[in-house]
N, C-alpha and C positions, 0 to 999 in steps of 0.2 A: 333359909340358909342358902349360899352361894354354891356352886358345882367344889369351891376347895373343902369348906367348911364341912358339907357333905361327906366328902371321901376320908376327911379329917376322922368321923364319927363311923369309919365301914370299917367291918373286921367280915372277913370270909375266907374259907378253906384255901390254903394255898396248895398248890399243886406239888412241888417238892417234897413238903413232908406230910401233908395232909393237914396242919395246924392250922384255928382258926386263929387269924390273926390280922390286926392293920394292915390294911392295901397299903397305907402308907409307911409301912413301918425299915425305920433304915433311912429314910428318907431325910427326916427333917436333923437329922447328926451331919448333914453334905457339906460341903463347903458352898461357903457367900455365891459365889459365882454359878453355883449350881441350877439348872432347870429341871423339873419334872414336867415329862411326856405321860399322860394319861390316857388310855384310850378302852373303852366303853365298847367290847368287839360283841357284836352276833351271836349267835350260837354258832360254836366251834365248828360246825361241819359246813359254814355258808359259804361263799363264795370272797362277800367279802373280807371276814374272819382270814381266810388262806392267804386269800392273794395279800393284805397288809402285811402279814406273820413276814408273806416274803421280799416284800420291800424292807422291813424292818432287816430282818438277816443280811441283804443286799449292803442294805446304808449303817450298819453295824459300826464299823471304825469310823463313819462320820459321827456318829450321834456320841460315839464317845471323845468324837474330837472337840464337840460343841459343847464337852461336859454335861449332858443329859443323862438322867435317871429315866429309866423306863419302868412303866405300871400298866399294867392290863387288866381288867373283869372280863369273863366270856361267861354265854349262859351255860349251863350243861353241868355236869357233875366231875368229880377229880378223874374217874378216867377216860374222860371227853378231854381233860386238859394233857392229860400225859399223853395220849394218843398225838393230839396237837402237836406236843414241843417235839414229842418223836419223830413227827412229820416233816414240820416246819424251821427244827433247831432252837427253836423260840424259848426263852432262857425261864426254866420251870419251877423258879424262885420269886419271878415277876408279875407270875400269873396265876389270878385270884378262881373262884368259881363262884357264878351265882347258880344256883340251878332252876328260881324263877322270876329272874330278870327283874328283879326289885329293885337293885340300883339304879338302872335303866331308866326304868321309872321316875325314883327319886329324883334323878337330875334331867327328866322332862324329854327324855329321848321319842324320839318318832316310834310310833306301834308298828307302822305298817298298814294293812288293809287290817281288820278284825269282826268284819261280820261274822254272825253268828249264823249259819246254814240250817236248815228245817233238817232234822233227822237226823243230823250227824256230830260227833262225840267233836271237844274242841282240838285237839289236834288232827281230827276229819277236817275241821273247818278251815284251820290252820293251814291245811297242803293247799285249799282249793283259793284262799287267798295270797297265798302264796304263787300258785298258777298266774294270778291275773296282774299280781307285781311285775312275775318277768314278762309279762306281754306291756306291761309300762304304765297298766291302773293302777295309780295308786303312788305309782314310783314311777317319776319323773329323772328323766335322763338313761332308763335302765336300756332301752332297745338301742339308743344310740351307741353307748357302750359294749354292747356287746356287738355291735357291726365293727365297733373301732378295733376290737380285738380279731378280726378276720382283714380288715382291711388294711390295718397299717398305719403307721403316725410317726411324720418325720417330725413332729416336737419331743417325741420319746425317745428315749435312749434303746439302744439294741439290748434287748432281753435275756440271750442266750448267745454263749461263746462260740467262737464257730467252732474249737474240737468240745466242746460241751454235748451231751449225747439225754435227749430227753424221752424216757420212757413212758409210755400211756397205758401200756398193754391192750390197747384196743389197734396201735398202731406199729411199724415197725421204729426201734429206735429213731429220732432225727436228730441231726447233728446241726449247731449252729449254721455252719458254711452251707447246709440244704436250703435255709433261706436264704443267705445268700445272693444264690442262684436267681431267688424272687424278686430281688429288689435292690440287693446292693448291703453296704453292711453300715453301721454309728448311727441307726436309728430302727427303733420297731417296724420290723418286717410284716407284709402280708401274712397271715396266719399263725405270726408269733405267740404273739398272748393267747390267742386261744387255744392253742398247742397247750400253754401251761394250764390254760384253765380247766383243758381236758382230764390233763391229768391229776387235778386237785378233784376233779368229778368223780373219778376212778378210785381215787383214791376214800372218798367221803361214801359213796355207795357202796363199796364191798368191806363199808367199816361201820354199816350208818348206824346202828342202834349204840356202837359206840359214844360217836360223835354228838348226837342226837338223840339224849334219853328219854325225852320230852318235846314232842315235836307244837304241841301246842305254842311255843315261844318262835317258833319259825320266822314270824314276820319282821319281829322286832328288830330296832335298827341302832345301831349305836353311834360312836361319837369320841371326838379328838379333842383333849384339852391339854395346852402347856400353859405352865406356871416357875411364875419365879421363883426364890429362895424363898417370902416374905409371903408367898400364897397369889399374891396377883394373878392375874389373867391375860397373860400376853398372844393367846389364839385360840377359837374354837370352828371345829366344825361338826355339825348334827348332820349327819345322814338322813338323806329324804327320800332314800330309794335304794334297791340294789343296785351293788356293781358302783355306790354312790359315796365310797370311805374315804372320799378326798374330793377337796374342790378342784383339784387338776387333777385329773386319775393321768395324765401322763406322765407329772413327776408328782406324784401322792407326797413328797417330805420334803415339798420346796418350802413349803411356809417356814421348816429350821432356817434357815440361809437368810429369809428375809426378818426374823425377828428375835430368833436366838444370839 
């Protein structure tokens, strides 16, 4: 079967009501013009999982200006999802649960690293290949990525308002115009992104058993599909790394504009 066909045949816990039901369901009643956005997210507490949630929220009135349906899977259990949407705003009628990343699978997503370690239980194993992802074994692009987020990228749009006020609790509030100060403003600042990522950090450890009811699924990596009215395949992308949810992690939802 094909990645539509597939999702065609997926019924899993939605996060709104609890019901198991078609990821796709609501969907295929859309109007001719309509696309469905598919996206195959990590376990809720990763990094990549957050940071899209908040592209998606960001580009919200775009996606519905391009007439897009949006559908999500994440691994983790229903209150890893509700945790999620509470977090991120991320609409908790769109988002499915796996709790062990079998759809992932099904449609041939990247593992990650998955050795199995002498001595220790698989979500032991799990953290310690996980460790060697974000050092960039295994996962290709990830070191670069996360210097981009300290260092700045005038192809990116500015992240944060300047009276916008971003809490981390590890820092004191920063307000957009702080950076500013760094580099000037209508494009990602010096320590922008990582300012956010900090605090999606913050936010995922002093929640993690939430987030993360099964850490053995840690590595796993997920994956971006849009389709037509008729099921076509009009884009994908598979994750081959963290921090790796987009072929341009500058603008992560350029690919809409060029083919929706």
């Amino acid at each position: 079967m094909n990645a539509y066909e597939i999702l065609q045949n997926t019924q899993r816990e939605r996060v709104s009501d609890g019901v198991i039901a078609p990821v796709l369901a609501g969907w295929e009643s859309s109007s001719p013009s309509a696309k469905l956005l598919f996206i195959a997210l990590p376990q809720l507490g990763d990094f990549d999982s957050l940071e899209y949630a908040w592209w998606l929220h960001r580009e919200a009135d775009h996606l519905r200006s391009l007439n897009i349906t949006l559908r999500a899977v994440g691994i983790g259990d229903r209150a890893s999802g509700q945790q999620f949407c509470e977090y991120t705003g991320f609409a908790a009628d769109a988002l499915f649960m796996d709790t062990q990343a079998t759809l992932h699978r099904e449609l041939g997503l990247y593992q990650g690293v998955t050795r199995s370690w002498p001595g220790l239980q698989p979500g032991q194993s799990a953290w310690v290949n996980l460790m060697l992802m974000c050092a960039g074994i295994g996962s290709p692009g990830t070191l670069a990525e996360v210097f981009r987020g300290y260092r700045g990228d005038r192809a990116a749009p500015q992240l944060i308002a300047d009276d916008e006020a971003i809490a981390t609790n590890l820092l004191p509030p920063l307000k957009g115009d702080f950076f500013a100060l760094a580099g000037g403003r209508g494009f990602q600042r010096s320590f922008e992104l990582a300012t956010l990522r900090l605090r999606n950090m913050v936010e995922v450890l002093g929640k993690w058993d939430r987030y993360v009811p099964d850490a053995q699924y840690m590595t796993q990596r997920g994956g971006t599909f849009l389709f037509d009215r008729a099921g076509n395949l009009l884009y994908e992308h598979r994750d081959r790394g963290i921090l790796g949810f987009a072929a341009n992690m500058a603008q992560p939802l350029a690919f809409l504009d060029q083919v929706a």
